[in-house]
BASE-459482 format. One record per residue (C-alpha): residue number from 1; residue in three letters; x, y, z. Coordinates in Angstrom, 3 decimals, m for minus. Layout:
N
+-----+------+----------+----------+----------+
| pos | code |       xx |       yy |       zz |
+-----+------+----------+----------+----------+
| NUM |  ALA |        X |        Y |        Z |
...
+-----+------+----------+----------+----------+
//
This chain:
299
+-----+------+----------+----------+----------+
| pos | code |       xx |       yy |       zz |
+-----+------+----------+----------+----------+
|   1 |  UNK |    0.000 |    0.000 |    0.000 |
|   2 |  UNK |    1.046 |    3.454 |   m0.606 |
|   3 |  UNK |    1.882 |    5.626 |    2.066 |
|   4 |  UNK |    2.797 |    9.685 |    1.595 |
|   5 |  UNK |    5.637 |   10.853 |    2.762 |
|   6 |  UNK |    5.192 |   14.093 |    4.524 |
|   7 |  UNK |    8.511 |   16.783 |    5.239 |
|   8 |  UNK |   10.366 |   16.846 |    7.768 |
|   9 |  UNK |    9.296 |   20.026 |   10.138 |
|  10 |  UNK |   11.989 |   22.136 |   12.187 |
|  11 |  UNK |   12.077 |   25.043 |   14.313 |
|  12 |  UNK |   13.209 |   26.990 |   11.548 |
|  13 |  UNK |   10.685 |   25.670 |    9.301 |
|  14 |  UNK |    8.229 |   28.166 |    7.177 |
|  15 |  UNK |    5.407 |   26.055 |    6.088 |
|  16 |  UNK |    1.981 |   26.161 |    4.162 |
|  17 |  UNK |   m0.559 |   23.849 |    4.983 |
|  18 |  UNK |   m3.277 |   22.942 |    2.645 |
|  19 |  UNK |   m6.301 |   21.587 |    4.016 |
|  20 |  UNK |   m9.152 |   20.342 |    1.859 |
|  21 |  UNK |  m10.871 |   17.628 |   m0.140 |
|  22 |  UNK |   m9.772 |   16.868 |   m3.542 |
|  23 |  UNK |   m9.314 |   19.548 |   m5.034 |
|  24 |  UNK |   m6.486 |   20.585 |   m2.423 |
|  25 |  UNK |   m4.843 |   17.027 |   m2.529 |
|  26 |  UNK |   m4.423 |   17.259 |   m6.246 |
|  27 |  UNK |   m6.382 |   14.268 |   m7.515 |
|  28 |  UNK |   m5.911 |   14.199 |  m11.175 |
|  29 |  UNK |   m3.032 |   16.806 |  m11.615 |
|  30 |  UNK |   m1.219 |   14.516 |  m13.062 |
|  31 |  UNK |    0.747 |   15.075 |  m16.331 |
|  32 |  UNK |   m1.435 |   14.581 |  m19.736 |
|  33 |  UNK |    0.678 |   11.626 |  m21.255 |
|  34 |  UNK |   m0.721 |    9.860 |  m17.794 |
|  35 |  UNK |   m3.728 |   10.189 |  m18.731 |
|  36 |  UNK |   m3.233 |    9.023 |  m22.135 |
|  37 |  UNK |   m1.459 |    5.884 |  m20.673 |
|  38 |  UNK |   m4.336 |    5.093 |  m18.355 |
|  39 |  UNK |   m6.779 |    5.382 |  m21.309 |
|  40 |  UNK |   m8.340 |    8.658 |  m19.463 |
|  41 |  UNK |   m9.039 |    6.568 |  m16.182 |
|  42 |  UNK |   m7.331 |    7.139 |  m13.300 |
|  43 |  UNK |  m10.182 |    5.491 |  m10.761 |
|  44 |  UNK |   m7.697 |    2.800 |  m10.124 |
|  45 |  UNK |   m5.821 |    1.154 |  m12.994 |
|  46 |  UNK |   m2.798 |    2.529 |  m11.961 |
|  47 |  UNK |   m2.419 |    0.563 |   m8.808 |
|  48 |  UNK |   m1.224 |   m2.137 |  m11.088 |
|  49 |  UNK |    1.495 |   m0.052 |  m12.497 |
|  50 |  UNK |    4.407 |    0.412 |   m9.825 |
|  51 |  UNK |    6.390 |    2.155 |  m12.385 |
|  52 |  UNK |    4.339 |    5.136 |  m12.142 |
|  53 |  UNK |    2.720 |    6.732 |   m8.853 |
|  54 |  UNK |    0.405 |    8.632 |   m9.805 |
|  55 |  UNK |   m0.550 |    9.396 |   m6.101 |
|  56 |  UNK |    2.947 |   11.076 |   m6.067 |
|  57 |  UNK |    2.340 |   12.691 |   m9.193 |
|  58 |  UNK |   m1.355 |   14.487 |   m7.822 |
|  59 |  UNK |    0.696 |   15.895 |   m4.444 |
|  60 |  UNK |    3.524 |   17.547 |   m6.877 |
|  61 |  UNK |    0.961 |   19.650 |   m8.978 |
|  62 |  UNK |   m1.016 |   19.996 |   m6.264 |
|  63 |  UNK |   m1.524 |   23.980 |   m5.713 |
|  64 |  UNK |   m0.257 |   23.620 |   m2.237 |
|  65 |  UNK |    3.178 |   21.928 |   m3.652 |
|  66 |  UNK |    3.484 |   24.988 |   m6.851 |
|  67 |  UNK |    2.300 |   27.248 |   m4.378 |
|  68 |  UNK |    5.574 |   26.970 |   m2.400 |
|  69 |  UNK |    7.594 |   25.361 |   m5.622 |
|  70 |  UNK |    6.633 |   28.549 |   m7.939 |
|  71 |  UNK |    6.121 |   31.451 |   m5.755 |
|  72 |  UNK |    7.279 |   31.257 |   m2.359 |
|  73 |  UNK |   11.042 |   29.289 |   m2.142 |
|  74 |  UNK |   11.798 |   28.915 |    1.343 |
|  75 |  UNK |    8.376 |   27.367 |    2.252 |
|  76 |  UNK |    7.249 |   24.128 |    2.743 |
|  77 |  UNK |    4.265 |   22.433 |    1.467 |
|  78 |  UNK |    2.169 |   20.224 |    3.930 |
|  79 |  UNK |   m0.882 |   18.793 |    2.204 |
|  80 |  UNK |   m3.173 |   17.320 |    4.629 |
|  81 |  UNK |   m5.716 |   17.256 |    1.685 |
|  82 |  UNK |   m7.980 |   14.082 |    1.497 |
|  83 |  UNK |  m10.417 |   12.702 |   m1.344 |
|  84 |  UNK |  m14.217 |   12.983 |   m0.700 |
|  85 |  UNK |  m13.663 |   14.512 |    2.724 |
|  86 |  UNK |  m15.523 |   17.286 |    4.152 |
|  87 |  UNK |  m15.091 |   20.092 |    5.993 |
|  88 |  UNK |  m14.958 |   18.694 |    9.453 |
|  89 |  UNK |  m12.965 |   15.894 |    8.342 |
|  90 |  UNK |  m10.312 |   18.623 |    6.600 |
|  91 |  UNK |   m9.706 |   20.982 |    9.750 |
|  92 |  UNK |   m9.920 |   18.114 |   12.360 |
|  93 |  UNK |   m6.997 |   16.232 |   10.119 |
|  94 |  UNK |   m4.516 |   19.573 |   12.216 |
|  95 |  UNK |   m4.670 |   17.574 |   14.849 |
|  96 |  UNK |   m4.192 |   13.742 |   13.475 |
|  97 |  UNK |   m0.933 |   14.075 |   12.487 |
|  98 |  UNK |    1.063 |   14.996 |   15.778 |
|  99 |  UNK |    4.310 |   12.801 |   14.305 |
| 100 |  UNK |    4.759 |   16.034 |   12.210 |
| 101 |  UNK |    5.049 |   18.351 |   14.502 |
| 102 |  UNK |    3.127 |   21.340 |   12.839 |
| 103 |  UNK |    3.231 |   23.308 |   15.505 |
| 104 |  UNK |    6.614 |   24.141 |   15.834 |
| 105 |  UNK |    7.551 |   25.401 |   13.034 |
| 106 |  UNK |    8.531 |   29.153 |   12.732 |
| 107 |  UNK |    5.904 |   30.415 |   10.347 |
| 108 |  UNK |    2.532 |   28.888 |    9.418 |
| 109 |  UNK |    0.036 |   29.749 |    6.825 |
| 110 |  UNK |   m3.147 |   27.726 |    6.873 |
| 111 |  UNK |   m5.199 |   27.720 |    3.761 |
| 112 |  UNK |   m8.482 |   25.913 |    4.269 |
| 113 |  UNK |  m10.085 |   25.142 |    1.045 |
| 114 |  UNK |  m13.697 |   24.798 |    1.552 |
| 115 |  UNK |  m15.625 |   22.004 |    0.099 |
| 116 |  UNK |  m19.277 |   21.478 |   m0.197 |
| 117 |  UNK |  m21.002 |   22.149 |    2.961 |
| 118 |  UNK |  m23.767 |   19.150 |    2.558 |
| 119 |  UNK |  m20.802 |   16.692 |    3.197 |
| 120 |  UNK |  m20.214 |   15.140 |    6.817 |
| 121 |  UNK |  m17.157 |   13.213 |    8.270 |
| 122 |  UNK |  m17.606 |   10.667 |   10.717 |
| 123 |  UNK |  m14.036 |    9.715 |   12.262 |
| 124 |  UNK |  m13.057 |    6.146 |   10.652 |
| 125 |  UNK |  m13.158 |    2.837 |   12.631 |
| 126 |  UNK |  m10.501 |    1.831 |   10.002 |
| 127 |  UNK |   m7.708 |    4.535 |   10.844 |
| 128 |  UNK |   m4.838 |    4.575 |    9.068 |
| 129 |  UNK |   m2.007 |    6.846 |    7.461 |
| 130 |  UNK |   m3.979 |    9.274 |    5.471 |
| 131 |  UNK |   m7.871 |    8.576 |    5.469 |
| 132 |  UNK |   m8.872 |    9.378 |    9.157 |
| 133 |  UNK |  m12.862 |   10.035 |    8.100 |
| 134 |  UNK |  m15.309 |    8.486 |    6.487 |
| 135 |  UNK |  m17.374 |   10.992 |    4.508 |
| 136 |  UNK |  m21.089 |   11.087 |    3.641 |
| 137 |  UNK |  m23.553 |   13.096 |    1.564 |
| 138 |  UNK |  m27.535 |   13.562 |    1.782 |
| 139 |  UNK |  m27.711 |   11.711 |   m1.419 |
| 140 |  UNK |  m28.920 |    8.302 |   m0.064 |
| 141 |  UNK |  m29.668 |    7.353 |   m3.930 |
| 142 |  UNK |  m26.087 |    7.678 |   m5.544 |
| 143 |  UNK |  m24.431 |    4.587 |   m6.880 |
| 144 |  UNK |  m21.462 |    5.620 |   m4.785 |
| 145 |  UNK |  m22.264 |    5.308 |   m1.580 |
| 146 |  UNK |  m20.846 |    2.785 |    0.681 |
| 147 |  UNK |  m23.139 |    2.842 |    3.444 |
| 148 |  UNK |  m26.907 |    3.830 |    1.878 |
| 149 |  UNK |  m28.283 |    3.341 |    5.224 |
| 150 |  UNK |  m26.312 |    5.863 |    6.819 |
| 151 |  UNK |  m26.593 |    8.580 |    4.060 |
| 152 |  UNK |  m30.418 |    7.953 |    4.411 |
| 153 |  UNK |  m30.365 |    8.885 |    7.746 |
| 154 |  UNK |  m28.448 |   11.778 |    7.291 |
| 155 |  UNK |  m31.075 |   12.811 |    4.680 |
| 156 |  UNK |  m34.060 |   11.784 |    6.708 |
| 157 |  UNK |  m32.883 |   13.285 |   10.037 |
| 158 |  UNK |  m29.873 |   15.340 |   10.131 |
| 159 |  UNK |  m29.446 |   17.767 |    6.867 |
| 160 |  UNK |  m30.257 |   20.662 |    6.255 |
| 161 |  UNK |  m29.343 |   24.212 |    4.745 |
| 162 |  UNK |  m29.108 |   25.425 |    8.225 |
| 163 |  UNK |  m27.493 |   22.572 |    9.413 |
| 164 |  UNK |  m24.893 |   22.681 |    6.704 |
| 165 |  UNK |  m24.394 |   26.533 |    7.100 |
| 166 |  UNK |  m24.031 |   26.292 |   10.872 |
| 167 |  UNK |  m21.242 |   23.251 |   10.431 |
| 168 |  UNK |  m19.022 |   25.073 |    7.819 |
| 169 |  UNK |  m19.238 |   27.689 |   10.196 |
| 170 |  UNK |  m18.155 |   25.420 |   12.715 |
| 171 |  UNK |  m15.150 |   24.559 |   11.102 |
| 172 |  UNK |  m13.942 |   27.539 |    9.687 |
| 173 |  UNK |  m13.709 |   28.821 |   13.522 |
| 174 |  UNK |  m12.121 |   25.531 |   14.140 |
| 175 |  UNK |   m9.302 |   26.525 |   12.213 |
| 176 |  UNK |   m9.209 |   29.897 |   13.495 |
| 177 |  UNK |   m8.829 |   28.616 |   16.940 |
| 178 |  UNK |   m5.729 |   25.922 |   15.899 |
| 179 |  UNK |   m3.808 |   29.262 |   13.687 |
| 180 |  UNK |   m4.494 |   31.559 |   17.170 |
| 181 |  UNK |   m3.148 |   28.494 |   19.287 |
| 182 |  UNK |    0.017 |   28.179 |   17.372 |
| 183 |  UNK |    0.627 |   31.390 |   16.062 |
| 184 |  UNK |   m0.305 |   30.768 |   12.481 |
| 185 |  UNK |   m1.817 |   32.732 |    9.697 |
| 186 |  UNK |   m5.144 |   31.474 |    8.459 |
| 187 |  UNK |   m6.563 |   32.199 |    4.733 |
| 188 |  UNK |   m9.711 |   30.495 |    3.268 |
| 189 |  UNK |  m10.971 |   29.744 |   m0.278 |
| 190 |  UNK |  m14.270 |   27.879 |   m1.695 |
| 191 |  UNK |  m13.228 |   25.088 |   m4.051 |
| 192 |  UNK |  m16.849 |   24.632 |   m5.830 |
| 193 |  UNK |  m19.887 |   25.117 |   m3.204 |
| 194 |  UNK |  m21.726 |   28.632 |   m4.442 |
| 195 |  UNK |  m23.455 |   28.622 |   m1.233 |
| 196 |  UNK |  m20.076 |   29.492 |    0.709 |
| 197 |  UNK |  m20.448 |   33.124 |    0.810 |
| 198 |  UNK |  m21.433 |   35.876 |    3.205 |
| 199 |  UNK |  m24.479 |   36.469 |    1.788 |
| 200 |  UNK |  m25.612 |   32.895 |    1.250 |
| 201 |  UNK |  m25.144 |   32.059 |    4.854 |
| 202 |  UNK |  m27.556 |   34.885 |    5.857 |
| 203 |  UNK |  m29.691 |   34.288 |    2.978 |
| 204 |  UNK |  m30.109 |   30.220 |    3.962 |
| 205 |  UNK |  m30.501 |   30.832 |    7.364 |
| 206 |  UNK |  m32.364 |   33.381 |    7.658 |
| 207 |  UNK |  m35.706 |   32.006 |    7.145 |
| 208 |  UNK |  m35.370 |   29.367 |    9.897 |
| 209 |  UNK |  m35.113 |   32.013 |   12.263 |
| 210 |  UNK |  m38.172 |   33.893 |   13.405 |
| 211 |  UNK |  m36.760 |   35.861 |   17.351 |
| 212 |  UNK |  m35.239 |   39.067 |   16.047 |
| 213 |  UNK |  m32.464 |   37.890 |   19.256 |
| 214 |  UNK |  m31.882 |   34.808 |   17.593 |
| 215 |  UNK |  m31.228 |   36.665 |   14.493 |
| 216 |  UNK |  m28.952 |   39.331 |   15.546 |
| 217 |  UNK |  m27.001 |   36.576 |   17.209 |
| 218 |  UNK |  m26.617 |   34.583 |   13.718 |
| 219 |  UNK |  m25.612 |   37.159 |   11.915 |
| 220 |  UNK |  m22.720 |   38.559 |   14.916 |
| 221 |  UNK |  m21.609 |   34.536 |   14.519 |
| 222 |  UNK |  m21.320 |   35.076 |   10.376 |
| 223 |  UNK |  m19.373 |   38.462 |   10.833 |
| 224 |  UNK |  m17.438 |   36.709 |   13.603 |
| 225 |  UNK |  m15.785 |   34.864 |    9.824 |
| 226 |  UNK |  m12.601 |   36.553 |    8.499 |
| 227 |  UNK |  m14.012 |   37.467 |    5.442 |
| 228 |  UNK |  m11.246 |   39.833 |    4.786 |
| 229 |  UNK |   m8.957 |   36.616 |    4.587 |
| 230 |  UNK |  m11.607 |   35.249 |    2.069 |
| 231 |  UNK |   m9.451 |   34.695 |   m1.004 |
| 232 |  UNK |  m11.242 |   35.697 |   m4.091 |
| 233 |  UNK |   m9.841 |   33.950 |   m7.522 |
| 234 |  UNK |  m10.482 |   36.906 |  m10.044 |
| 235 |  UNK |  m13.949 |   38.503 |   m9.034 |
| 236 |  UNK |  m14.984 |   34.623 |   m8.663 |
| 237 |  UNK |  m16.463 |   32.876 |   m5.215 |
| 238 |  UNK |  m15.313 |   29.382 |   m6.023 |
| 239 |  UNK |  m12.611 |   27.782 |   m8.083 |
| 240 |  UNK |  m14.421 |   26.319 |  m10.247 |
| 241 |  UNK |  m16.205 |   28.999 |  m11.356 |
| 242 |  UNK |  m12.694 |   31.042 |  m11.850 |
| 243 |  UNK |  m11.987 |   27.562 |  m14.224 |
| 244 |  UNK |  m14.467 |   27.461 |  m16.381 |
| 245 |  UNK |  m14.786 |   31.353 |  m16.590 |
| 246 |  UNK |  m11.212 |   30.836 |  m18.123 |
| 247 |  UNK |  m12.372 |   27.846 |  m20.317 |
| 248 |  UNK |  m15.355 |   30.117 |  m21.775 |
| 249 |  UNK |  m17.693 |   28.031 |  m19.948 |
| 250 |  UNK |  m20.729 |   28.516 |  m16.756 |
| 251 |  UNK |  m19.954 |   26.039 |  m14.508 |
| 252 |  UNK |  m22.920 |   26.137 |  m13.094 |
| 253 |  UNK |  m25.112 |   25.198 |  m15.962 |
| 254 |  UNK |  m23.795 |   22.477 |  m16.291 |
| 255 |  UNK |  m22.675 |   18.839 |  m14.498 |
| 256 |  UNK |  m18.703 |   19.820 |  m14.910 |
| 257 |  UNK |  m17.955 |   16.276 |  m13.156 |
| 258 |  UNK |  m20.205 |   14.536 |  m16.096 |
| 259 |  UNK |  m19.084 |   17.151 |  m18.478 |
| 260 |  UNK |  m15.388 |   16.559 |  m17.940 |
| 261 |  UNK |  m15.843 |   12.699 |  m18.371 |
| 262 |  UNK |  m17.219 |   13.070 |  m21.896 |
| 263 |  UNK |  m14.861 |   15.471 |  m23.004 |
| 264 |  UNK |  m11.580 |   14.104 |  m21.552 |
| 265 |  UNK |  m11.488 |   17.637 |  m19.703 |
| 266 |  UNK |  m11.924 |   21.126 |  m21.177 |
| 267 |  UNK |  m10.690 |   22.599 |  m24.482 |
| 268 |  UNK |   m8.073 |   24.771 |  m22.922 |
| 269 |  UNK |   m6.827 |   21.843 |  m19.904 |
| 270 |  UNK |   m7.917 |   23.541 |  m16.957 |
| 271 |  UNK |  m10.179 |   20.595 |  m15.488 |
| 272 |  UNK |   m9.139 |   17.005 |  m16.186 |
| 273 |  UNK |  m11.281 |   14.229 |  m17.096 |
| 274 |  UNK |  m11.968 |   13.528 |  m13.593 |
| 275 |  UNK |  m14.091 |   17.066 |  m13.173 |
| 276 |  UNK |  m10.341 |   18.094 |  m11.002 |
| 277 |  UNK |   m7.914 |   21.294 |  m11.749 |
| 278 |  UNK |   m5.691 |   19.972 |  m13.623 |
| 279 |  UNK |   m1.440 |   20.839 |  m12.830 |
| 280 |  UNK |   m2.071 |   24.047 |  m15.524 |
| 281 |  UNK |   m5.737 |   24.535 |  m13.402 |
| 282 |  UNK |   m3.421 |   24.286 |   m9.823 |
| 283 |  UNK |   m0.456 |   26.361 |  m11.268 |
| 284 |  UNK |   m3.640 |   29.314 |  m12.264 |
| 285 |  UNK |   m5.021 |   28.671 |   m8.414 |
| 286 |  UNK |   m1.593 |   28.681 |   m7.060 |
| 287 |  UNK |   m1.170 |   32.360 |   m8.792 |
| 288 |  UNK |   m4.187 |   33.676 |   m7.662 |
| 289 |  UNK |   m3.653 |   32.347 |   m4.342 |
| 290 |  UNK |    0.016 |   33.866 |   m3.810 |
| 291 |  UNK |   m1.719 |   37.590 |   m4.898 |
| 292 |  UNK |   m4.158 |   37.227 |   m2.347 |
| 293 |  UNK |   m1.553 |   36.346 |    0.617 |
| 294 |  UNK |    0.646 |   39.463 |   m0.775 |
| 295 |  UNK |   m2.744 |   41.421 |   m0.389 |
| 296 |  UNK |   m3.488 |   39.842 |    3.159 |
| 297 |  UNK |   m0.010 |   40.924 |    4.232 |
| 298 |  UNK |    0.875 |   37.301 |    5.198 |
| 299 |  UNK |    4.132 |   36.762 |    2.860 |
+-----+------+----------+----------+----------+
//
């Protein structure tokens, strides 16, 4: 089994840690020709293939890794992302990995890239090096789930827009709390859920609430957010959107994951077959990402 291999932290280390689903690990980013050799499908056919890993490949164009690699020499990667995790799973993984020794090092950026807030991470009973969480969605009905039954009691009893609004919330103070603890800088992004967005969170709570108190309280806990450390790609709210505005294309007209599939990415490479940035798609996020930290007055 493959196992990443994470840096090695000192006291005089300056590090940047991603933290995210997909779309922060780098799943897909791999070079084109890798595609091509896979027969555009990388859902596990490569396993077989020791003379290529491709997980290796996915961390390098990672925007965390050309972050660092392209724009900031001197700092260190860390790239806690994970695959089909959510939000709680992506903040909690901070504290699962105490043989690194994050805290220590001399300066810290953390840049939490938000994924959709309907997911939910229930810690895994099968623990291991890198997937900590199991991950669900209210979609009891999709092919993909591994435990039906427990999505369709998350449906049935759990979700909702509230619910979702008041967890991402949740975790974005999460992180807050672990960069105050230890001194670190924190930065967030929105890697494809529209609803992540001052706006929408008042918007899609708002009509749950009917005591003015309870209202004025919600809306002190949104502003409580450091939206001034929101980091906007273009004049776009997600990166996805800043992708296909790039491509030509509305990505949310459209299924991009199905979209993607069919078209063995888009016409200009910025989204891989797998609906993913692609390592041209992370090198655009990693430039947009490196203005916004010169703007925040982090680097």
């Amino acid at each position: 089994m493959w196992r990443k291999s994470y840096p090695v932290i000192t006291e005089d280390s300056k590090i940047v840690i991603g933290l995210g689903d997909s779309f922060t690990q780098g799943q897909g980013a791999v070079p084109w020709n890798i595609w091509e050799h896979y027969e555009w499908d990388l859902t596990g056919n490569h396993h077989k293939d020791y003379s290529i890993n491709v997980y290796e490949l996915e961390y390098e164009g990672s925007w965390v890794n050309q972050l660092c690699k392209n724009h900031m020499p001197g700092w260190t990667p860390v790239n806690l992302g994970q695959r089909g995790c959510g939000n709680r799973a992506a903040v909690r993984d901070l504290y699962y990995h105490p043989d690194l020794g994050l805290e220590k090092a001399k300066e810290k950026i953390v840049i939490f890239m938000l994924s959709s807030i309907n997911r939910f991470d229930f810690i895994s009973k099968a623990f291991n090096d890198h997937h900590h969480f199991y991950a669900m969605w209210p979609h009891p009905w999709d092919k993909n789930a591994t435990m039906p039954s427990l999505w369709q009691a998350y449906h049935d009893h759990v979700w909702s827009d509230s619910f979702g609004i008041l967890e991402c919330i949740g975790n974005i103070k999460e992180a807050m709390t672990w960069c105050k603890a230890h001194n670190a800088k924190f930065a967030f992004v929105n890697a494809f859920d529209m609803y992540i967005t001052y706006e929408a969170f008042i918007q899609g709570f708002a009509p749950h609430i009917t005591d003015r108190k309870q209202q004025e309280q919600f809306v002190k806990l949104v502003d409580s957010i450091p939206w001034d450390n929101y980091i906007i790609l273009g004049d776009k709210i997600s990166v996805i959107d800043y992708l296909f505005d790039l491509e030509g294309e509305n990505a949310r007209s459209l299924n991009w994951m199905e979209w993607c599939n069919q078209h063995k990415g888009t016409p200009r490479g910025m989204l891989t077959p797998c609906g993913h940035p692609s390592v041209l798609g992370h090198k655009i996020i990693a430039e947009q990402m490196y203005k916004n930290l010169q703007a925040f007055n982090f680097i």
